[in-house]
N, C-alpha and C positions, 0 to 999 in steps of 0.2 A: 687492581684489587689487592692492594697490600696487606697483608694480617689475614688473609682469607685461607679457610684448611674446610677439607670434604671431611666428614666425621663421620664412622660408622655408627646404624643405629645402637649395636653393642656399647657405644661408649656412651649414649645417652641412660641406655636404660640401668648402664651399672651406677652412672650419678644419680640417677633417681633410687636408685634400693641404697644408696650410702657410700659406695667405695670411693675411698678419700682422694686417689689422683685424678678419676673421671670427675669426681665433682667440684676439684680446681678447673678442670677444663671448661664445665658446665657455667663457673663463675665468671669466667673470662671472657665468654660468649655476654654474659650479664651485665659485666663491666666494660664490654666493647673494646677488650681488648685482642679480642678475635673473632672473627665474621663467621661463622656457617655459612657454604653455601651447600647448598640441597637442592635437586628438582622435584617436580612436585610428587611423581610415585615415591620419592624417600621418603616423601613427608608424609604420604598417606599410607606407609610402610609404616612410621614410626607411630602413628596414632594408633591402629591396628596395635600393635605390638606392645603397647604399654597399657593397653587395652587387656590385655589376656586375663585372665582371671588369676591364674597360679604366680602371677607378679606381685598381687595381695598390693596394689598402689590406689592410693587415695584418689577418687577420681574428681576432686579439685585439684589434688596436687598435678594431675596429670594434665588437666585443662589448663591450669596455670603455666606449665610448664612447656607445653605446645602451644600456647599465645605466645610466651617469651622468644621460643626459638623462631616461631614464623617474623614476629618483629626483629629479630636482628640480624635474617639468615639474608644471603642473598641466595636468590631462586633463578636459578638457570632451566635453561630446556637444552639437553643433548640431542647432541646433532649428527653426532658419528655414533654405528653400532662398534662394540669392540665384545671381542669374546678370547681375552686373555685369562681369565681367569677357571683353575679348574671347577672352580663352584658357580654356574653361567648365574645363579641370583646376585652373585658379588658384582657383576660387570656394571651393572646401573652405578655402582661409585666410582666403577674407571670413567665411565661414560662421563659423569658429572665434573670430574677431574679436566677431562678434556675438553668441557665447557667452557672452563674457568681457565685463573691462572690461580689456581691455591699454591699455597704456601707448603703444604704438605695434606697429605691422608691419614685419620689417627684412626683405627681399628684394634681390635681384639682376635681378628679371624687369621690363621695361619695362613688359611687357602689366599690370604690380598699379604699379609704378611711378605711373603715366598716371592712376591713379586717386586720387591724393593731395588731402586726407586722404580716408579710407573714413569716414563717420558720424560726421565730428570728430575721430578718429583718424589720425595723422600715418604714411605709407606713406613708409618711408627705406630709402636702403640701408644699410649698415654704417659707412660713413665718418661719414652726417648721425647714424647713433646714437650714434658714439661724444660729440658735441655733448651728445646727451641724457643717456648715461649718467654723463659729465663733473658733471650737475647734481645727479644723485641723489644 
């Protein structure tokens, strides 16, 4: 699974309200230059949540943008519990990490931050991926 990174929903939802380095990342998923993979509670996390009302998000933009990401993600089912993280709702993207063989974890959240690397795997935010994605 080459080019594949677990993505917090934080980094989707900041490319959807505008911020410029989430939504190189958002394009790169677009341009297939980088896989998502997600299982399916992130994904039913992330519709929820883009859902909120105080996100003020076009709910075509949103349905567009949740067809996109299901079409290019690969979709894992974790299979080990892990409870590394001090915030136990973060753990579903250790869990999905250790599904896979991502390339790295891009978040926003200190609480997965603080955990860098998870299992050899580099926990970045969006700015340190764009470093990464620069090389592929």
């Amino acid at each position: 699974m080459q080019n594949t990174v677990v993505i917090d929903l934080n980094v989707f939802v900041r490319a959807l309200l505008g911020s410029g380095i989430d939504r190189i990342i958002y394009n790169a998923i677009k341009e297939e230059k980088i896989i998502p993979v997600l299982c399916p509670a992130l994904l039913e996390n992330l519709a929820k949540v883009l859902f909120r009302p105080h996100l003020k998000l076009c709910e075509s933009d949103i349905k567009k943008s949740l067809e996109t990401i299901k079409a290019k993600a690969i979709i894992v089912e974790p299979r080990v519990k892990i409870a590394a993280c001090r915030d136990a709702s973060d753990n579903i993207l250790l869990e999905t990490t250790a599904a896979s063989s991502a390339l790295a974890i891009i978040t926003h959240d200190p609480d997965l931050l603080i955990l860098n690397p998870f299992q050899g795997i580099p926990i970045v935010d969006s700015r340190q991926f764009l470093k990464i994605l620069k090389k592929l």
